[in-house]
C-alpha positions as CSV (number, residue, x, y, z in Angstrom):
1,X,21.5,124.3,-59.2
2,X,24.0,122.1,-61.0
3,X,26.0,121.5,-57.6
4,X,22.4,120.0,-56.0
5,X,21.7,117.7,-59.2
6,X,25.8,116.7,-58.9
7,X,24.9,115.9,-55.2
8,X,22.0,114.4,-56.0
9,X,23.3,112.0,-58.7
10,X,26.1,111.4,-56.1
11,X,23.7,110.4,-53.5
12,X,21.5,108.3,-55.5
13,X,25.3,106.3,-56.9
14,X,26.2,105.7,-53.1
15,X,22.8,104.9,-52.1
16,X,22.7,101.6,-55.1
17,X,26.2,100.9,-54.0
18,X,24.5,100.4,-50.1
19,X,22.0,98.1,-51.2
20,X,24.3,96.3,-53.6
21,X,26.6,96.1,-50.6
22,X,24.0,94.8,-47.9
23,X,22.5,92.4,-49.9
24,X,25.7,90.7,-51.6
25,X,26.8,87.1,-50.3
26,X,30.0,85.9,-49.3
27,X,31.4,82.7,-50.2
28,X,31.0,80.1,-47.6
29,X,33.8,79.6,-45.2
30,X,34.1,75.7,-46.5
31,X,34.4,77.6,-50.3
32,X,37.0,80.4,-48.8
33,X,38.7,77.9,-47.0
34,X,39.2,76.0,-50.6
35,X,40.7,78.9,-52.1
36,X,42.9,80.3,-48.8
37,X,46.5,80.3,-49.0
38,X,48.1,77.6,-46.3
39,X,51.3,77.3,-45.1
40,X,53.4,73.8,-44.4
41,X,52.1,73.6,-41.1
42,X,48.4,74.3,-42.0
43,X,48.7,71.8,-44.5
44,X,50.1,69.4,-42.8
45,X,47.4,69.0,-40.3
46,X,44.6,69.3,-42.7
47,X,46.5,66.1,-44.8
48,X,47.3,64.9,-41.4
49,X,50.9,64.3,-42.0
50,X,54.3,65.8,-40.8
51,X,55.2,69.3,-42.4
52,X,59.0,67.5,-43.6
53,X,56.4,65.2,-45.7
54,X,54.5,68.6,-47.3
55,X,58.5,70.3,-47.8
56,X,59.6,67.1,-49.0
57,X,56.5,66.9,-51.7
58,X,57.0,70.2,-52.2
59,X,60.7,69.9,-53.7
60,X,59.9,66.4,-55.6
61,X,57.0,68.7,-57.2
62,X,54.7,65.8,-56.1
63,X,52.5,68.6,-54.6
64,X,51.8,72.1,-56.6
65,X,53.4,74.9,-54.6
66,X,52.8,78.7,-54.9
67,X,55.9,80.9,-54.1
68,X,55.5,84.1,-53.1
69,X,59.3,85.4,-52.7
70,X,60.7,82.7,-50.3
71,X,57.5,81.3,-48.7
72,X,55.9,78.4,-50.5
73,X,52.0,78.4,-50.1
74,X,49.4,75.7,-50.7
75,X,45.6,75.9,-51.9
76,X,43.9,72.7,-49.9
77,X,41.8,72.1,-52.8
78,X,44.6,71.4,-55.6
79,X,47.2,69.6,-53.0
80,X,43.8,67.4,-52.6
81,X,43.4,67.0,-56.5
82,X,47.0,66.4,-57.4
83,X,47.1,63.5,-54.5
84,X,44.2,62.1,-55.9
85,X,45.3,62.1,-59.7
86,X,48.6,60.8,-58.6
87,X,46.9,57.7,-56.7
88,X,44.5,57.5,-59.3
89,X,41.7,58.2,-57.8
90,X,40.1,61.6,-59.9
């Protein structure tokens, strides 16, 4: 008898984590996009200039960077914000 109340607690845990599972929201792709990981060349065309001007702000640290080993990354949303506080514009 305690195996079938185990089994039943078990079912009733998985069952709640279903529903909170089915019913749970996902950022929207504008918000994911904001928060995504770009390379150089991603960047490059969202800014719409040439990837040697990211690498270049990149190495001036004109442009926050994350490295991850030898790749340098970019989040969209603080190149954006770091271009506008350097041109003044927050």
């Amino acid at each position: 008898m305690q195996t079938d109340a185990r089994i039943a607690e078990a079912i009733g845990v998985i069952a709640e984590w279903l529903t909170q599972l089915a019913t749970r929201q996902d950022p929207a792709p504008t918000q994911a996009a904001q928060v995504a990981l770009l390379n150089a060349n991603q960047i490059a065309a969202a800014l719409g200039v040439p990837k040697s001007w990211v690498r270049e702000q990149s190495r001036l640290g004109n442009i926050p960077v994350v490295k991850l080993g030898h790749y340098c990354r970019y989040r969209l949303a603080d190149v954006e914000a770091a271009l506008a506080e350097r041109d003044g514009h927050d």
